[in-house]
PABA-428639 format. One record per atom (N, C-alpha, C): x, y, z; residue in three letters. Coordinates in steps of 0.1 Angstrom, whole numbers, plus 2048, in hexadecimal, padded with zeros to 3 digits. Example, Ala and Ser with C-alpha at 12.3 -4.5 7.8 and 13.67 -1.06 7.14 Angstrom:
2
8847C784EALA;87B7D384EALA;8847DF84EALA;8807EA847SER;8897F5847SER;88180084FSER;
***
This chain:
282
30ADE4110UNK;305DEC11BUNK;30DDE9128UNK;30CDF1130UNK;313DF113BUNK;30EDF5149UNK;30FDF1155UNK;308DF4160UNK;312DF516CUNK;310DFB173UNK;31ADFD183UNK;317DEC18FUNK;320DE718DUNK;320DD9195UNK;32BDDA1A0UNK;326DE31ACUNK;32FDE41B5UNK;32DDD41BCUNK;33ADD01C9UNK;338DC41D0UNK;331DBA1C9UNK;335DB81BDUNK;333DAD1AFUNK;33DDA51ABUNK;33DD961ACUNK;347D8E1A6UNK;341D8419FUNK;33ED8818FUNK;339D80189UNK;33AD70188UNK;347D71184UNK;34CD6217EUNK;351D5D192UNK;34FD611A0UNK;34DD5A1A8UNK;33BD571A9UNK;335D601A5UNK;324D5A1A5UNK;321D5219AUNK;325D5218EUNK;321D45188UNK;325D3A189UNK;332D3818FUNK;33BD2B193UNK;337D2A19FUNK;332D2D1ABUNK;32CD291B6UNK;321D201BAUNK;320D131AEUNK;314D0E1B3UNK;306D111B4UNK;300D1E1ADUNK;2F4D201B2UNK;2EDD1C1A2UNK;2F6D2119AUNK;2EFD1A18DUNK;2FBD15181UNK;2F6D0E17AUNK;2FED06175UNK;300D04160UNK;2F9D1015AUNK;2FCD1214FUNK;2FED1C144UNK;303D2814DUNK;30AD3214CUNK;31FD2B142UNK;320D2F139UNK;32AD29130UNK;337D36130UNK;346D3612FUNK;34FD3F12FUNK;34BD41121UNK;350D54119UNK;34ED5510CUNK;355D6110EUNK;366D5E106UNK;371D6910BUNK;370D70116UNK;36FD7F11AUNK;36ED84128UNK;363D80130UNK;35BD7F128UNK;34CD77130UNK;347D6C137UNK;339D6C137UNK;331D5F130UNK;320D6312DUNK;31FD59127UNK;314D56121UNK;305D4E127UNK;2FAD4E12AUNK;2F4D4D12EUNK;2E4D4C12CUNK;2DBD4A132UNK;2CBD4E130UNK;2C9D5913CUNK;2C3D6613EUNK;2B8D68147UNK;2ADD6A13EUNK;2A6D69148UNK;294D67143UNK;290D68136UNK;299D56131UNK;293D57124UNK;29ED5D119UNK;2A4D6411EUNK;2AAD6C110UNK;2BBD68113UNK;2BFD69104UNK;2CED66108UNK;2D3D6E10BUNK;2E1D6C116UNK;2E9D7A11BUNK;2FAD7911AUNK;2FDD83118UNK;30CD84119UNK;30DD8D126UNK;319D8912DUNK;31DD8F136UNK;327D9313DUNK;330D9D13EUNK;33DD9E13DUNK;343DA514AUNK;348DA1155UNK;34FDAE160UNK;35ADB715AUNK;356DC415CUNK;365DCA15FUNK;364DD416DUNK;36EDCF170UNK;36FDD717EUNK;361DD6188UNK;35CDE0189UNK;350DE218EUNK;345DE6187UNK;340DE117AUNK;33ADE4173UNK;335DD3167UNK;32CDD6167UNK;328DCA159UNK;325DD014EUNK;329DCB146UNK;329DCA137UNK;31DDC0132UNK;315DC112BUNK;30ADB812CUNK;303DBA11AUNK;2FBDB3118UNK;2F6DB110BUNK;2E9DA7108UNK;2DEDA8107UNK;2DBD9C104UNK;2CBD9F10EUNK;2C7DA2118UNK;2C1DA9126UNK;2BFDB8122UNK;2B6DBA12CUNK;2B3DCC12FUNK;2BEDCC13BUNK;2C3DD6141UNK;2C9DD4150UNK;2C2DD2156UNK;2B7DD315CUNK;2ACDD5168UNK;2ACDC4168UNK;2ADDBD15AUNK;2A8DAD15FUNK;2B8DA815CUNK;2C1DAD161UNK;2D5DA7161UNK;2D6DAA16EUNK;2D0DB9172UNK;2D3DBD17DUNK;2CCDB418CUNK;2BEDAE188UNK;2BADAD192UNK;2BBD9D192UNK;2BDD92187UNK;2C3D86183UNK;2D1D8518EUNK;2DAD8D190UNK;2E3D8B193UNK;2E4D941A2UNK;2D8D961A6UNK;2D5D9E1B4UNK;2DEDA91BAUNK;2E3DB21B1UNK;2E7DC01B1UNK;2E1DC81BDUNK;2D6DC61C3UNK;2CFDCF1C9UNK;2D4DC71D8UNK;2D7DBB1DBUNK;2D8DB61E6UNK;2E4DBF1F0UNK;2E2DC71F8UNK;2EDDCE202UNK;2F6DC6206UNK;2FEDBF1FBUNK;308DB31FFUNK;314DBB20EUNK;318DC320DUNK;321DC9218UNK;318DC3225UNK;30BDCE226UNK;307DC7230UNK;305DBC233UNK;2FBDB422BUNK;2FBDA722BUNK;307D9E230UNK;317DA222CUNK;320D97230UNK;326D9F243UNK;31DDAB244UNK;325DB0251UNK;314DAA259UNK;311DA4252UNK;306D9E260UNK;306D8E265UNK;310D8B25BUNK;316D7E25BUNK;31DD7A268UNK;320D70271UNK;325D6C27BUNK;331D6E27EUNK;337D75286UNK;345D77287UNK;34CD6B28DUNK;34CD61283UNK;356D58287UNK;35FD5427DUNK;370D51283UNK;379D4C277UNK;373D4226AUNK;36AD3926BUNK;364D35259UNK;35CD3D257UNK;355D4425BUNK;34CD4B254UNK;354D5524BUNK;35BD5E250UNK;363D68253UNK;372D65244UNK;372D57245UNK;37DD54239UNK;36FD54232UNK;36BD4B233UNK;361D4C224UNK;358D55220UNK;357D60227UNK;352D6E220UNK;360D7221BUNK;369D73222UNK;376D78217UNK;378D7620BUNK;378D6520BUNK;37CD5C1FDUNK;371D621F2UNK;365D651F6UNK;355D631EAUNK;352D731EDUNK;35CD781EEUNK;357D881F4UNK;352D8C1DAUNK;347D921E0UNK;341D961D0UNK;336D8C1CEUNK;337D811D4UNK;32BD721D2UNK;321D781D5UNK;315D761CBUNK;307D7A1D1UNK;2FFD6F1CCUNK;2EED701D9UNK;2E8D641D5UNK;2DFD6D1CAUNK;2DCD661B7UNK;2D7D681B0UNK;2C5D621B3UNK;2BED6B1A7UNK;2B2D681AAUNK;2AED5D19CUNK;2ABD5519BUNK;2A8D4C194UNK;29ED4518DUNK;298D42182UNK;28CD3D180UNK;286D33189UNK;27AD2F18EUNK;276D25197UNK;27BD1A194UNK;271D18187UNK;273D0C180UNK;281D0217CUNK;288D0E174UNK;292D0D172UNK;29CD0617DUNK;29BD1018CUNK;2A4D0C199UNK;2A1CFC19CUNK;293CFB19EUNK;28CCEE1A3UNK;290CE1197UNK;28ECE618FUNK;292CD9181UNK;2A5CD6189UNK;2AACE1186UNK;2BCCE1184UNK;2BDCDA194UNK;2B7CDC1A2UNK;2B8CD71AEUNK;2B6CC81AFUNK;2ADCC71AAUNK;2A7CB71AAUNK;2B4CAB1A3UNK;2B1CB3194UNK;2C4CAD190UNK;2D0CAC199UNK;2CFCB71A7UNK;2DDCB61A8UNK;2E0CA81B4UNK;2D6C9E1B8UNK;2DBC981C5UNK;2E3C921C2UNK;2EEC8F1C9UNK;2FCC881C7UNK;302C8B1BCUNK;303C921B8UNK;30EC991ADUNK;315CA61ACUNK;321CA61A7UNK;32CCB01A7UNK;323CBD1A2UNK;32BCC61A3UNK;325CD419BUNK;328CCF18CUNK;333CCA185UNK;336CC717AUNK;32FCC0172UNK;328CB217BUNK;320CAC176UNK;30FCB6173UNK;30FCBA17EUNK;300CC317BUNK;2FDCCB173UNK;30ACD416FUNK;30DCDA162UNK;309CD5157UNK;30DCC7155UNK;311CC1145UNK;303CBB144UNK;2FACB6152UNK;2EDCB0150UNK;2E4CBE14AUNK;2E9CCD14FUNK;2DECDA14FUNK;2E1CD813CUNK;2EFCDA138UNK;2EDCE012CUNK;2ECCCF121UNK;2E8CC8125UNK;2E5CBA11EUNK;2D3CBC11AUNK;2CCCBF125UNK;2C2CC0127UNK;2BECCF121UNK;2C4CD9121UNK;2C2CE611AUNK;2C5CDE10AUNK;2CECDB109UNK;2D0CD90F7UNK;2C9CCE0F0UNK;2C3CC60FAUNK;2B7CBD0F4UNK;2ABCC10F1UNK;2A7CC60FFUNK;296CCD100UNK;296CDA102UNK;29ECE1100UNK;29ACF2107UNK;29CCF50F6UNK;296D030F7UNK;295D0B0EEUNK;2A2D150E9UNK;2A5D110E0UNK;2B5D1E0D7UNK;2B6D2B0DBUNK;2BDD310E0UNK;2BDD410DEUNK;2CBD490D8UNK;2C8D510CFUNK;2D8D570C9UNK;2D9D600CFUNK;2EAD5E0CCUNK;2EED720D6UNK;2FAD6E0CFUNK;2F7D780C2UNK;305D770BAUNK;304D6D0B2UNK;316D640B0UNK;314D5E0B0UNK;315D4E0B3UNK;30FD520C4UNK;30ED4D0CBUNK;302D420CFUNK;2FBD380D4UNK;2F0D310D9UNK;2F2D280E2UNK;2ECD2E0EDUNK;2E5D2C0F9UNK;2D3D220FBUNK;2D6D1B0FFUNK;2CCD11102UNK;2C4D1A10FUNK;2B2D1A110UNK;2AED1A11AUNK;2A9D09125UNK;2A7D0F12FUNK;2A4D01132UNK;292CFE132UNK;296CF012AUNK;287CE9127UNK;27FCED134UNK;270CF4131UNK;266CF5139UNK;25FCE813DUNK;259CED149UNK;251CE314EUNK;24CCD7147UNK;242CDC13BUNK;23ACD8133UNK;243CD112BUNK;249CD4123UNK;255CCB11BUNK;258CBD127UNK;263CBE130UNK;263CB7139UNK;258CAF13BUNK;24FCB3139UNK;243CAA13FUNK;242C9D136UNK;245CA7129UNK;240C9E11CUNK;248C9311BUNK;254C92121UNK;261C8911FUNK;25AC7C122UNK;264C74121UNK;265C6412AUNK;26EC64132UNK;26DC5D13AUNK;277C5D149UNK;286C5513EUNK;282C4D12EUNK;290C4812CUNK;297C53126UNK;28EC5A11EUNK;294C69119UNK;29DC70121UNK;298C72130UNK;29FC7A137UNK;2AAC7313BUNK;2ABC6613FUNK;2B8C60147UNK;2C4C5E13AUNK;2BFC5C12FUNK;2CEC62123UNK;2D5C6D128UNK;2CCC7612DUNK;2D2C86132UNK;2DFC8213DUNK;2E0C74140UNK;2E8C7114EUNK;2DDC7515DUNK;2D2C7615BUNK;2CCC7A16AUNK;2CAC6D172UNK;2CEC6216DUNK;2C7C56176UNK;2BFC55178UNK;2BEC53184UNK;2AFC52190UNK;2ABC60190UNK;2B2C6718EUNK;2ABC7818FUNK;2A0C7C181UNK;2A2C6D178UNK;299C74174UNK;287C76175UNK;285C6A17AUNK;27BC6617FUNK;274C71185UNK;27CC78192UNK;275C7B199UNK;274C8F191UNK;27EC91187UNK;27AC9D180UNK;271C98174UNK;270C90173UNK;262C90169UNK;255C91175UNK;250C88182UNK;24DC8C184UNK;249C97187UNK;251CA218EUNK;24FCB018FUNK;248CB8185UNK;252CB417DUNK;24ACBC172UNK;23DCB616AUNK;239CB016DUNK;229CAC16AUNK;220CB1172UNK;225CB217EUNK;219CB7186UNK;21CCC3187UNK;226CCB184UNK;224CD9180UNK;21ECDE174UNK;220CD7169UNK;21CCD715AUNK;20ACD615EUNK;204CCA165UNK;1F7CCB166UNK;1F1CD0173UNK;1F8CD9172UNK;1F0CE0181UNK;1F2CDF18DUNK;1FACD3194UNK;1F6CCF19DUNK;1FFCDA1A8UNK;204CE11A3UNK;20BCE91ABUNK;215CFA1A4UNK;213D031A8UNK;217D0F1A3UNK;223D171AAUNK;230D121A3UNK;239D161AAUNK;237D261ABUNK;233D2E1A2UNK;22ED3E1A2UNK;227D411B5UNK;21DD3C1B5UNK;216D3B1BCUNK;219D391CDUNK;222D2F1CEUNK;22BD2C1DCUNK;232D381DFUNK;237D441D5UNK;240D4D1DAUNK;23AD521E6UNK;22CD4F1E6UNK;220D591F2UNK;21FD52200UNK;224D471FAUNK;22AD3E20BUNK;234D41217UNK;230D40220UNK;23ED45229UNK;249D3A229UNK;255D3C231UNK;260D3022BUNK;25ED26231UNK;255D1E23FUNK;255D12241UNK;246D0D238UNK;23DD15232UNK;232D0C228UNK;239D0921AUNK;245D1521AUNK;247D12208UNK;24FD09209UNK;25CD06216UNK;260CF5214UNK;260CEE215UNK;250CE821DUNK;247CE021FUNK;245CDF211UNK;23DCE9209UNK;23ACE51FBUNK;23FCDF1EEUNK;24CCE61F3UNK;258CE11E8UNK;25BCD11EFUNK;25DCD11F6UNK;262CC01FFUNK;258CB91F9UNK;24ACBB1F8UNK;240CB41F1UNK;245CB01E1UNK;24BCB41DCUNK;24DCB31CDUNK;256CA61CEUNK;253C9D1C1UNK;25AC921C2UNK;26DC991BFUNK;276C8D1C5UNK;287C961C7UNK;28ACA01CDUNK;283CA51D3UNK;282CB21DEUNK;288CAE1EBUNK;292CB21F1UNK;290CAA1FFUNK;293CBA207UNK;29BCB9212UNK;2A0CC9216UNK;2A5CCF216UNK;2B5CC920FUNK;2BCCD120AUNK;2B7CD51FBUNK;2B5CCF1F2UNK;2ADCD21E5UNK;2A0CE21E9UNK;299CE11F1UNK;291CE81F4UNK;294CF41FBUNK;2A2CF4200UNK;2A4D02205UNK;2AFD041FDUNK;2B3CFD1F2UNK;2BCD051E2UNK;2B2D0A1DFUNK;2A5D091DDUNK;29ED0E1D3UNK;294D181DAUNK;295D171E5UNK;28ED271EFUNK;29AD2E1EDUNK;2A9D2C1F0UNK;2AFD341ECUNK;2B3D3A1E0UNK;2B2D341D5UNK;2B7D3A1C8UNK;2AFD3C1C0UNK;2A3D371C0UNK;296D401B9UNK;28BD451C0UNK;28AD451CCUNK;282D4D1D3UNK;283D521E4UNK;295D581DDUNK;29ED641E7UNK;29BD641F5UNK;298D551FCUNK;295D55205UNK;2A1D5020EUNK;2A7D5C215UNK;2B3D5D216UNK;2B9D53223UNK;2B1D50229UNK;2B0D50235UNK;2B4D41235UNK;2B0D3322BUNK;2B3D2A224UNK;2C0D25222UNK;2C4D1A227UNK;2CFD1322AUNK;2CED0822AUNK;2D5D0621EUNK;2D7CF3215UNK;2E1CEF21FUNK;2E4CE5222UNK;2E9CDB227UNK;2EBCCC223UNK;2F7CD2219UNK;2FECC220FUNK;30FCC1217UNK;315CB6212UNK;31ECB2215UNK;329CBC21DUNK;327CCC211UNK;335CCC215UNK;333CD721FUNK;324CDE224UNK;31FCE722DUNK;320CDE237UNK;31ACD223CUNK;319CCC246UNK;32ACC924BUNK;331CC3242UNK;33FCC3246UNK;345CCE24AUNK;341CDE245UNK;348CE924BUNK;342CEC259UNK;333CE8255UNK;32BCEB265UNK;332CE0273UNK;333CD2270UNK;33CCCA278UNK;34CCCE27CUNK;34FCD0273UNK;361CD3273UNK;360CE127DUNK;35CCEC277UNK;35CCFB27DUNK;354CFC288UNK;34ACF928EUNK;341CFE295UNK;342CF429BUNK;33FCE529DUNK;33ECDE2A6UNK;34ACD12A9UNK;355CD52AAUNK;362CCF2A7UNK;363CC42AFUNK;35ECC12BDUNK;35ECB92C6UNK;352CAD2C4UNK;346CB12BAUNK;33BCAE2BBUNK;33FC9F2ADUNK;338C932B3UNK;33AC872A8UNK;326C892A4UNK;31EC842AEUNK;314C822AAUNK;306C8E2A9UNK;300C8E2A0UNK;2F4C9B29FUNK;2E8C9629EUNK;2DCC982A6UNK;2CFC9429FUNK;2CCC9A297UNK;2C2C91293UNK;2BCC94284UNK;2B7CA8286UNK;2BACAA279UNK;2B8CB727BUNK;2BFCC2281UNK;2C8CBC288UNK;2CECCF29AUNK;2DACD628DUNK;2DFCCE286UNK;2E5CD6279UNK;2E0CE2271UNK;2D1CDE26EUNK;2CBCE626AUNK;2C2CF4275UNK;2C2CEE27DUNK;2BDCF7286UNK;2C4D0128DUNK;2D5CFA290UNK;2DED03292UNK;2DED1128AUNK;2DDD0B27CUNK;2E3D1726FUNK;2DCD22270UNK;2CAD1E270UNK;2C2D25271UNK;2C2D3127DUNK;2C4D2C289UNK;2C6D33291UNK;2D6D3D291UNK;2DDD3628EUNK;2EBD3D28EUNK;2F2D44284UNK;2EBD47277UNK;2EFD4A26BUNK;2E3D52269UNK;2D9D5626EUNK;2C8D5D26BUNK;2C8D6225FUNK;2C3D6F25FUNK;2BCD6D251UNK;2C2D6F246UNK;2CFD71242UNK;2D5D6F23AUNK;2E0D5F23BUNK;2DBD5523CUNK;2E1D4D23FUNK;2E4D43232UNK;2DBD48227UNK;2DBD44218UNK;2EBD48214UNK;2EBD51219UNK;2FAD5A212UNK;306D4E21EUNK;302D5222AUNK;30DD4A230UNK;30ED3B229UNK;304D37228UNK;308D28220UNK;311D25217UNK;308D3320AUNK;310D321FFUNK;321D35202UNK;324D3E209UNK;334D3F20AUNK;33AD35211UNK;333D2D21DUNK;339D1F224UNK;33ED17219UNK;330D13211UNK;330D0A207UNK;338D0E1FAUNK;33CD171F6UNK;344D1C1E7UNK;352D1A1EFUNK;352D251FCUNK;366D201FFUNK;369D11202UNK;360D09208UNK;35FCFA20DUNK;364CF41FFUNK;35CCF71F6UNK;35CCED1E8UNK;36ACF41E4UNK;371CFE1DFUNK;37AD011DBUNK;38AD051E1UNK;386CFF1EAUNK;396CFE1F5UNK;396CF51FCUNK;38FCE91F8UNK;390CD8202UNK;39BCD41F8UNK;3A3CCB201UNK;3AECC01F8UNK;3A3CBE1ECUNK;3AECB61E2UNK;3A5CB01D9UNK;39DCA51DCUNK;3A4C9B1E5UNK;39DC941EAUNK;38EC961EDUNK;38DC9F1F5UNK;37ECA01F9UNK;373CAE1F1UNK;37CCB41E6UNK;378CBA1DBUNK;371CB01CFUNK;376CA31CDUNK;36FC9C1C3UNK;365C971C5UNK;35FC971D7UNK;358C901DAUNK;348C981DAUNK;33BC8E1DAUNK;330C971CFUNK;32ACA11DCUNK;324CA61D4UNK;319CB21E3UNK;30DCAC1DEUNK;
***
C-alpha cells in the first residue's frame, strides 16, 4: 500500500533520537506501531507501507503536523535556521506512553547506540514476537511483564542503575498507582510534575516523554548536546547560568513549537560535532 508523504524524511525520523528500535530491511525498515509489525519504505514523497492500516502509519509518524509552517514559526536565527535546513522532512512522531517512558528512563547517560541495543535486548527477552514476512520484530515488554522481572533480570539487559528505577515504574503502573492514559487530561506543568514524580524521571526525561508520546509540543529536553548549542549559539559571552534560566530561556524563545526546535538543534548538534564531542553521551 501506498500513501502521499509530502515534507517526509523517513530514515531522518527514525535516526533522530526520538525512538530507538525501528531496524534497516533493504529500502526500508522494519518496526512495531501499535502492536503490529510494520514495514516501511520512502519513495520520493510517498510511503510504501505493509503491516498497519494508513490512518495508524500515517498518524504514528505525524503526517498531519503543518511541518512548513511549523519550521517558518521557528526563530530566525543562524542555528536555528542551519538546523531546520539540515532535519528539513524531521517530524516529532506520536508514540506509545508506555513504551516512550520505559525507553527514556533507559536512556540517562547513554549514547543513542547504546539505548538501541538495551530497547531491542529487552524486546527479544520479554516482549512479545510479531511476523511480517519473513521477518520478526519484537514488541516492547508491557508494564506488567516489567513489573514481573527482578531488578537482576533487568541489569543483564546492561541498564545498571537504570534498572532499579524502571522496575520501579513499572509496578506502580502495573498496580494502579498511576495511569499514564489518564495524565494526557493534564495541562503541561501538572503532567511534568507527574512524570518527575516517577522513580528515573527527572526533566529532561519528562519533557522527552510530553514530547514524543503526548505531542506536547511546546516541550524542550535539555541534555548535553542542547545545552551546549544553547551556550555556544545564543549565549556566547555568558560562563555561568542559574539553575533553570536555560530552560526558561527555550520556553520563552522557541514557544510553542519549541519540541521541533529542539529536535533539529539536538539531531544537527549530534551529527556534525568533531568526533570528539560526538562520542560523548547525552
Amino acid at each position: 500500500m501506498y500513501m502521499a508523504a509530502p515534507d517526509f524524511d523517513l530514515a531522518l525520523t527514525l535516526n533522530s533520537g526520538q525512538t530507538f528500535h525501528w531496524e534497516s530491511l533493504g529500502k526500508g525498515f522494519t518496526g512495531v506501531i501499535d502492536w503490529r509489525a510494520v514495514y516501511v519504505e520512502q519513495q520520493g514523497e510517498a510511503l510504501k507501507f505493509r503491516g498497519a492500516p494508513g490512518k495508524i502509519v500515517a498518524r504514528y509518524f505525524s503526517l498531519d503536523h503543518p511541518l512548513a509552517e511549523i519550521c517558518a514559526s521557528l526563530p530566525n536565527d543562524p542555528a536555528m535556521q542551519m538546523a531546520c535546513e539540515y532535519c528539513r522532512g524531521l517530524r516529532i512522531m506520536r508514540q506509545p506512553r508506555w513504551e516512550c517512558l520505559a525507553t527514556f528512563i533507559t536512556s540517562s547517560m547513554k549514547q543513542v547506540a547504546h539505548i538501541r541495543q538495551i530497547s531491542q535486548t529487552l524486546r527479544r527477552r520479554f516482549g512479545a514476537a510479531r511476523s511480517l514476512g519473513e521477518t520478526t520484530v519484537y514488541l516492547y515488554p508491557t508494564a506488567r511483564c516489567i513489573a514481573d522481572l527482578s531488578e537482576r533480570e533487568l541489569r543483564e539487559c546492561a541498564l545498571g542503575y537504570r534498572a532499579r528505577n524502571l522496575l520501579a515504574t513499572a509496578q506502580l503502573i502495573s498496580r494502579g498507582g498511576i495511569d499514564l492514559e489518564q495524565l494526557a487530561k493534564l495541562p503541561d506543568d501538572e503532567l511534568r510534575a507527574q512524570l518527575c514524580a516517577l522513580p528515573g524521571v527527572g526533566a529532561k526525561v519528562a519533557n522527552c516523554v510530553m514530547l514524543f508520546a503526548y505531542e506536547r509540543l511546546r516541550a524542550f529536553p535539555i541534555d548535553v548536546w542542547v545545552e551546549r548549542v544553547l551556550r555556544e549559539k545564543y549565549f556566547p559571552r555568558r560562563r555561568k547560568f542559574r539553575p533553570g534560566e536555560l530552560q526558561k530561556f527555550s520556553a520563552k524563545y522557541f514557544g510553542e513549537h519549541g519540541g521541533y526546535a529542539q529536535q533539529y538543534l539536538f539531531h544537527h548538534a549530534r551529527k556534525t560535532a568533531p568526533r570528539r564531542l560526538s562520542a560523548r553521551k547525552s
